[in-house]
N, C-alpha and C positions, 0 to 999 in steps of 0.2 A: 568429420563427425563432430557433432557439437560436444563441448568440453565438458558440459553437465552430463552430458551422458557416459561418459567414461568413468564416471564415479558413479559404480554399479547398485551400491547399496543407499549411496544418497539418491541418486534418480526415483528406485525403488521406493525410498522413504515418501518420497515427494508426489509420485505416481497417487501414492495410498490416503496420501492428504489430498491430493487437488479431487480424487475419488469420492474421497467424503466428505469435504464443502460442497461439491456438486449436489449431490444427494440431498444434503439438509437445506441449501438454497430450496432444492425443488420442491421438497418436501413441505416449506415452510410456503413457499408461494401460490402450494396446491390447496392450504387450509385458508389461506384470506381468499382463494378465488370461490367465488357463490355459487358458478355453473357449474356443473357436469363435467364426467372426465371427458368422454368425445370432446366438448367445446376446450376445454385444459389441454388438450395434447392438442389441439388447433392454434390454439396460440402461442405455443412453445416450439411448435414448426414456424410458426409467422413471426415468431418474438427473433428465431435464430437467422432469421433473412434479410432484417431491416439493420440501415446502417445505424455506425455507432451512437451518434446523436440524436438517433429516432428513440432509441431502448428505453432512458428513461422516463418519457413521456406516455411510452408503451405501456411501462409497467402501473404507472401513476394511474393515466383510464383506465387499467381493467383491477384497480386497488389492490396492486401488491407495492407491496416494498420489499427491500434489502436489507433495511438500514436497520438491525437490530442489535442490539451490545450483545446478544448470546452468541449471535452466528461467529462461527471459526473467520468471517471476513477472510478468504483465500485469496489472492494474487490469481489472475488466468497462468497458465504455465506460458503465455507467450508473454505475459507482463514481466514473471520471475527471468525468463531469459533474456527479456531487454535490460532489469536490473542489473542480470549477472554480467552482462557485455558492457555495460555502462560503466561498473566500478572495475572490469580489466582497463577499458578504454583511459578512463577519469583517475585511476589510484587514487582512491581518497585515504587519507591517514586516519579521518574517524566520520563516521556515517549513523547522524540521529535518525532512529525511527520512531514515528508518533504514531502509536496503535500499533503492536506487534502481534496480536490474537494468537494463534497457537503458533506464530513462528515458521511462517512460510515463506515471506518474506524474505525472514531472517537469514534462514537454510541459503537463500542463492545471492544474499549479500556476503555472507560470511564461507562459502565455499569459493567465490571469487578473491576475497582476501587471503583465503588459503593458499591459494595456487599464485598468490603475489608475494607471499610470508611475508606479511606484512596488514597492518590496521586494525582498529577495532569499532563493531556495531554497537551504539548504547541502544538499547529494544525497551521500549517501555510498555506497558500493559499493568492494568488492574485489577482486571479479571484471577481470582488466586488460583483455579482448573488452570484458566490460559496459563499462566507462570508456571508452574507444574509442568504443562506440554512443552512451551519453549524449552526448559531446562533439559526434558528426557526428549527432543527432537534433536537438540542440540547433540547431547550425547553421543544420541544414534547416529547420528550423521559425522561423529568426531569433531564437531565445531566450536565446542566451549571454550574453549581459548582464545576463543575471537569475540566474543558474544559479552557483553557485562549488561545482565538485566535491571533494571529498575523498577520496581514493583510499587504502586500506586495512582492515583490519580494524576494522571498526564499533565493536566493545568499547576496539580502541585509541582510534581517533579521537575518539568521542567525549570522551578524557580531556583533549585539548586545545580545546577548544573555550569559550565563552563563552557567557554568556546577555545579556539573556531572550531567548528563542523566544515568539513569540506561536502557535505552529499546531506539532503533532507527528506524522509520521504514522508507524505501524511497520509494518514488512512486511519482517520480517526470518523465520529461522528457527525457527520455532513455540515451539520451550522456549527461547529467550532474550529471551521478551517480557519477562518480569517482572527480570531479570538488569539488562535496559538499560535500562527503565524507571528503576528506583534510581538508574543513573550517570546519566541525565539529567535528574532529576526536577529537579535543583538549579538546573536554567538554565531552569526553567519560572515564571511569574509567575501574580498572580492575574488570572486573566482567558484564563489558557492555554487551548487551543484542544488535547485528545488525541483523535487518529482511528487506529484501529488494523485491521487485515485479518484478515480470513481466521477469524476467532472463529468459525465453523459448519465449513469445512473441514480445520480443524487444530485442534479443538475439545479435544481432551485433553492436546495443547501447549501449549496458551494457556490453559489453565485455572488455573494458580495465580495468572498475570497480572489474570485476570478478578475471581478471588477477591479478590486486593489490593483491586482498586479497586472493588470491591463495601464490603467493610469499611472504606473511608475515609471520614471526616466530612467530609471539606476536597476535596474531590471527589465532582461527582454525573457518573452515567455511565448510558449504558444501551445496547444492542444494536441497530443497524438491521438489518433484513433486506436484505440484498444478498445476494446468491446466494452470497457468501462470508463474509456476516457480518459485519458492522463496529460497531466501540466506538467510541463518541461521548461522550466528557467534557468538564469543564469545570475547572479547578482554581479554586474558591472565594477560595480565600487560600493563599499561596506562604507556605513554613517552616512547614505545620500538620503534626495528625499522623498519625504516618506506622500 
């Protein structure tokens, strides 16, 4: 049985999010599409069939986006359980997140540090709702012990902060991957741990991010398919070049 799921009330918690980012995703992509519902539920069948790296080119021609600051930005529940297996596998001692929206993320990075006693998630978000959510998701889920939020603009915060991070995950707004990459490469070590979102459906924003760390010696990286695409690196050795 998978271990998220023995924690009744946080699966539950989590169940109820992933429910309702779906909903306002769809909701949101039914108002920029111009056609008709028949042709809307046409391409929400054909949207759910094509592989990972077709989606965001899918969504680009028929003018939807994702990429909104309002949206709750959820994790897939298969993305949260690759997270959750990563940091059993990985034990990181402190795990930065950049863009933490209402803390969905957060829940299965920090229910895994549970079950390790051990770590803690710095979660940043700016959103004052989202901050609110984290702190009463947290709760709910018994996680606040593990959780130290940081409340502001992410390009700011990040300038106070400290390293190392052993685990990095970004899921911020698509062209400022590669921006806040830079500001916090500094507080990464070798042995870092980079996970990054959304590289198939915000694919020509996260591109020069990609590019970087394709051309890095001192980092190997490569793409998983998740329905939203995810970058999985390693930093080799910390101060190499850049």
């Amino acid at each position: 049985m998978n271990a998220m799921r023995k924690n009744g009330p946080l699966a539950e918690l989590l169940s109820g999010l992933h429910r309702e980012s779906d909903e306002e995703i769809l909701g949101k992509a039914r108002s920029l599409f111009r056609g008709g519902d028949e042709e809307f539920s046409r391409i929400v069948k054909e949207y759910g069939t094509l592989a990972p790296e077709e989606k965001g080119k899918f969504l680009r021609t028929h003018g939807i986006s994702i990429q909104d600051p309002s949206f709750s930005l959820c994790v897939s529940p298969e993305m949260g359980e690759f997270l959750f297996n990563l940091v059993l596998s990985s034990r990181p001692g402190r795990i930065l997140e950049l863009g933490s929206s209402n803390g969905v993320s957060t829940l299965y990075f920090a229910e895994a540090l549970r079950l390790l006693g051990r770590g803690t998630i710095v979660a940043t978000e700016n959103d004052e709702k989202k901050c609110r959510r984290i702190l009463q998701n947290a709760a709910a889920g018994g996680l606040s012990g593990f959780i130290e939020l940081r409340k502001g603009d992410v390009f700011e915060t990040v300038n106070g902060l400290s390293g190392p991070f052993d685990l990095v995950f970004i899921d911020i707004w698509a062209d400022g991957y590669l921006e806040i990459f830079r500001k916090i490469e500094p507080l990464l070590a070798s042995g870092s741990i980079i996970v990054a979102d959304n590289m198939w459906t915000a694919f020509e924003g996260v591109a020069p991010f990609k590019e970087h760390l394709d051309k890095r010696t001192d980092i190997v990286n490569t793409t998983l398919d998740f329905a939203s695409g995810v970058e999985f690196g390693v930093v080799l050795c910390s101060g190499g070049m850049a």
